[in-house]
C-alpha angles and dihedrals in degrees: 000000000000121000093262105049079049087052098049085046092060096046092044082051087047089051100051081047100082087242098099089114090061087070090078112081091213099049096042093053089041105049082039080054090045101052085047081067092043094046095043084046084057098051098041077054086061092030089055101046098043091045088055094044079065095041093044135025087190099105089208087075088052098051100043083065090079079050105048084052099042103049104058083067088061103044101032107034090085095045089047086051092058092049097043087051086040106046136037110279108218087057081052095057099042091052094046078049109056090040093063088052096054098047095040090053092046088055094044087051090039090052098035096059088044090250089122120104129177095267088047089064105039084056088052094042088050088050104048077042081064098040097054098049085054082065111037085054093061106016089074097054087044096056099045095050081065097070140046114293081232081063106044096101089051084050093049092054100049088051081052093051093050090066088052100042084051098051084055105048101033105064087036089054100036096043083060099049089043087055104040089040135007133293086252092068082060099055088048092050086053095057094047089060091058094060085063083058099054087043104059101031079059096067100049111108109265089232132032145073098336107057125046134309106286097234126172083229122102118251118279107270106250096242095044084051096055086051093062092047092059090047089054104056092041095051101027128106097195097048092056100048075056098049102042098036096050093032088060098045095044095051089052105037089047082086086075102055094022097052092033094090088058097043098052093051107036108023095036104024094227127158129227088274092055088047090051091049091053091051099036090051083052092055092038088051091046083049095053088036098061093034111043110010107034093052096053083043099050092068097058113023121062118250084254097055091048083048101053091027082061102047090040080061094046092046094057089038095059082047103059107040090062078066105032116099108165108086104211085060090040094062097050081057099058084039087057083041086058101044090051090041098055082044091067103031099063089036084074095039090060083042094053085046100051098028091078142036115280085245093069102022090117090055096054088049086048086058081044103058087039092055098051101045089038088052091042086052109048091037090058084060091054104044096042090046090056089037089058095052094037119017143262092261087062095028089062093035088062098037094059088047081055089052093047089046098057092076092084090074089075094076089069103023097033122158089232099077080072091072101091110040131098120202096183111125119234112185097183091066097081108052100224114241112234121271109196092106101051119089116221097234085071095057088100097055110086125269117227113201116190127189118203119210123186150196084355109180117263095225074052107065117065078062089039095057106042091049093052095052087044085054088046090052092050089049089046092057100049085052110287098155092197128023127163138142124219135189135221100237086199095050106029091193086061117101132160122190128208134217124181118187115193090239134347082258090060095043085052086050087049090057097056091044100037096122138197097272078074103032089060082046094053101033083045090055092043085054098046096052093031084128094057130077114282118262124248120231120196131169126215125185121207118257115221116222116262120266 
C-alpha cells in the first residue's frame, strides 16, 4: 500500500468516526471553545453548592441552587430562540459572552473577599443560568452552518457530546479545585473559559453561512416572532412528532440519572468515588457511542430503528441496574445506557434541524432544549416521588417498561412523517406584486392575499379540497397568520381562498422563505384542476381609519 492509498484510508476512518466535522478549522476551535464553557458551567455547579452548604445549614438554600440553575431554561430558551432567528448570531454570542465573564469574575471577587451571602449567589447562579441558555440556543445552528449539510448529524452529535463530556470532566475537576483551593478559584476559571469564547466567535465571519438569511427586509419584529413560534408548533408535523417523541422519552428515561445518586449510595453503599465511576462509565458509553458506533449505524438503520433500538437498550438498561449489584458490571451497563442515550439524543437534534425552515431553526431548538430539561425535571419529581413509596428496585422496574412503551408513539408520531418534506426556500417560487402604489407607511398594515378558483370539477373536489387545506396547514406553519378556504353554496365549483399576513412586510419576508414543502402542494393542486380555468390571485393591504 502506497502513502496515499494509507492517507485516503485514514481520512475515509476519520470520517466513519463521527469526527468528519473536525476537519473544519472553524468548527473544531469553536465546539473545543464551546466544551471549555460547558465545562466551566459543570464545575461552578460543584463550586456554588458546596459554597451554600458553608454559608447555610438550612438545606432549602442548597437545594434552590439546582433551581436557580435550572429555571432560567424554562423562562429564557424561547426567547433565545426569537433573537437567535432575529439577530446575527455570532453578536449574540460575544455579548452573552461578555456578559458571563463579567458576572463569573464579580462572584469570584465578591467570594473571594467573604462579601458573598446565600441570596447573593442565588442571584448570581440565576444570572450565569441566563446567560448560558443565551448561548446553547445559538451556539448549535452556528456551529452546524459551519460544516457540510452531509455532516450535520455528525456536527449535531458532537454538540450533544460536548454537554456530556462536560458533565464528566466538570464536577471531577471542580470538586478537586474546590477542594485544593477555594470555591472562588472555581468562579475565576469559569470566567476564563468564557475569554476563549470571545476569542474564537470574533473571528467568524460577521456574515455567512452561520448566521440568518442577508435580506434587504427589516428583522422580524420580536412579538410577531413569537407569534410565529406559537403557529409553528400548533400547525407543524414535524414539530409534534418533536415534541411528543422527545417529550415522551425524556420524561421516562429521567429515573436513571435522577435515582442514580440513591442507588449508588444506599442500595449499593458506594462512596462519591463509586458514584463518580457509574456516571462517568454513562458519559464514557454516550462518547464511544457518537463517535464510534452511530456513525457506522447511520448508513445502514432509519432514523426510526436507531430511535426505538435505542430506547429498547435504555430500557434494559433502567431495568438492570436496579438489580445489579456487582460494580464492575454495573458500569458496562451504564456504558451500554450512554451509548443508547446519545443515540437518541442526537437523533432528535438532526430531526429539530431538518424538521423547519432554516429562518426559524433556533426557535425549534429552542422547543427542543425546553422539552428535554422540562421533561428531566419533572420526571425527577415523579420518579423520586414512586421511588420513595416503593422503592428504587420497582421504581426503576416500571420506569424502563414507560420508556419501552413509549415506542408506540411511533404509530401516530412517527419520523417517518419527515420524509417527505423539503424545507429548502425557493424564492422564486412567489412572483413579488408591485409595489410601486403602496406607500411605505403602510408597510406595517396586513396584507390579505385571495385566490379565486372556478368552475372546479365536481369528481375534483373532494381531492380539491383535502389538498388545499394540507397546503393551508403548511402555510400556517412557516407564519401565515390567517388561512382559511371558503365555497360559493350557490356554485359549488366556486372556491376562494384567503390568505392574511401580519403586515406587507411580513407578506415580502413569506416570498423569500417560502420553501418546497409549499411549492409540491401548489404545483400538485395546479396539476389536479389544469383543465380548469386558471386561478386569479389579487393582493389587498388594510387600511387604517383617518386621523
Amino acid at each position: 500500500m502506497n502513502e496515499n492509498e494509507r492517507i485516503d484510508d485514514k481520512q475515509e476512518n476519520f470520517s466513519k468516526s463521527g469526527l468528519s466535522p473536525f476537519k473544519s478549522a472553524m468548527y473544531r476551535t469553536l465546539w473545543i471553545a464551546a466544551l471549555f464553557s460547558y465545562v466551566g458551567a459543570a464545575m461552578y455547579d460543584v463550586g456554588a453548592s458546596w459554597l451554600m452548604t458553608s454559608l447555610s445549614s438550612n438545606p432549602l438554600f442548597v437545594s434552590l441552587i439546582t433551581t436557580a440553575t435550572a429555571l432560567p431554561i424554562f423562562l429564557f430558551a424561547l426567547p433565545s430562540g426569537i433573537l437567535s432567528d432575529i439577530f446575527d448570531r455570532r453578536s449574540i454570542l460575544l455579548v452573552t459572552c461578555a456578559y458571563m465573564f463579567i458576572i463569573s469574575t464579580l462572584l469570584g471577587i465578591l467570594t473571594l473577599i467573604g462579601l458573598t451571602t446565600p441570596t447573593v449567589l442565588l442571584i448570581f447562579t440565576f444570572a450565569l443560568g441566563a446567560g448560558l441558555t443565551m448561548i446553547k440556543t445559538p451556539i448549535i445552528p452556528t456551529l452546524s452552518g459551519l460544516v457540510p449539510r452531509s455532516e450535520l448529524p455528525a456536527a449535531l452529535t458532537l454538540s450533544a457530546l460536548g454537554g456530556n463530556i462536560a458533565r464528566v470532566i466538570g464536577p471531577t475537576v471542580g470538586g478537586l479545585i474546590v477542594a485544593a483551593i477555594a470555591p472562588w478559584a472555581v468562579f475565576f476559571i469559569n470566567s476564563a473559559a468564557f475569554i476563549g469564547m470571545i476569542i474564537i466567535v470574533n473571528r467568524l465571519p460577521r456574515k455567512s453561512d452561520i448566521s440568518q438569511n442577508q435580506n434587504s427586509l427589516p428583522p422580524e419584529n420580536i412579538v410577531r416572532a413569537i407569534r410565529v413560534q406559537i403557529r409553528y408548533i400548533r400547525h407543524s408535523q414535524a414539530a409534534r412528532v418533536l415534541i411528543v417523541r422527545a417529550g415522551l422519552f425524556t420524561l421516562c428515561s429521567s429515573a436513571v440519572l435522577s435515582l442514580l445518586p440513591f442507588l449508588a449510595r444506599h442500595e449499593l453503599g458506594l462512596d462519591s468515588t463509586g458514584f463518580g465511576l457509574l456516571l462517568g462509565s454513562f458519559g464514557m458509553g454516550a462518547i464511544a457511542g457518537g463517535i464510534a458506533i452511530l456513525p457506522r449505524l447511520r448508513p445502514k438503520a432509519s432514523v426510526e430503528s436507531l430511535i426505538t433500538g435505542s430506547v429498547v437498550l435504555l430500557s434494559i438498561v433502567t431495568f438492570a441496574i436496579g438489580y445489579i449489584q456487582d460494580l464492575l458490571i454495573l458500569c458496562i451497563v451504564m456504558a451500554f445506557g450512554g451509548a443508547g442515550y446519545i443515540t437518541i439524543l442526537s437523533t432528535f437534534y438532526t430531526i429539530g434541524i431538518k424538521s423547519a425552515p432554516k429562518w426559524i431553526g433556533a426557535r425549534v431548538l429552542a422547543i427542543y432544549l425546553l422539552v428535554l430539561n422540562g421533561g428531566l425535571a419533572i420526571g425527577s419529581v415523579i420518579w423520586g416521588t414512586v421511588a420513595n413509596v416503593f422503592g428504587i428496585q420497582i421504581t426503576l422496574s416500571v420506569a424502563s417498561l414507560a420508556l419501552a412503551a413509549t415506542i408506540i408513539a411511533k404509530k401516530r408520531y412517527s419520523s417517518t412523517l419527515l420524509n417527505d418534506l423539503d424545507f429548502t426556500p425557493v424564492s422564486d417560487h412567489w412572483s413579488l406584486p408591485p409595489q410601486s402604489s403602496i406607500d411605505p407607511s403602510q408597510y406595517e398594515n396586513q396584507a390579505l392575499i385571495t385566490i379565486e378558483y372556478n368552475k372546479i370539477d365536481p369528481s375534483l373536489s373532494d381531492e380539491f379540497e383535502h389538498n388545499v387545506h394540507e397546503l393551508g396547514r403548511l402555510l400556517k406553519s412557516e407564519g401565515m397568520a390567517y388561512w382559511e378556504l371558503f365555497q360559493d353554496p350557490t356554485d359549488t365549483g366556486h372556491y376562494i381562498e384567503i390568505r392574511i399576513a401580519d403586515t406587507w412586510t411580513d407578506h415580502m419576508r413569506q416570498h423569500e422563505y417560502v420553501t418546497k414543502n409549499v411549492q409540491v402542494m401548489e404545483d400538485r393542486i395546479r396539476a389536479l384542476i389544469k383543465n380548469c380555468p386558471t386561478p386569479t390571485i389579487s393582493h389587498y393591504i388594510g387600511k387604517s381609519p383617518l386621523k
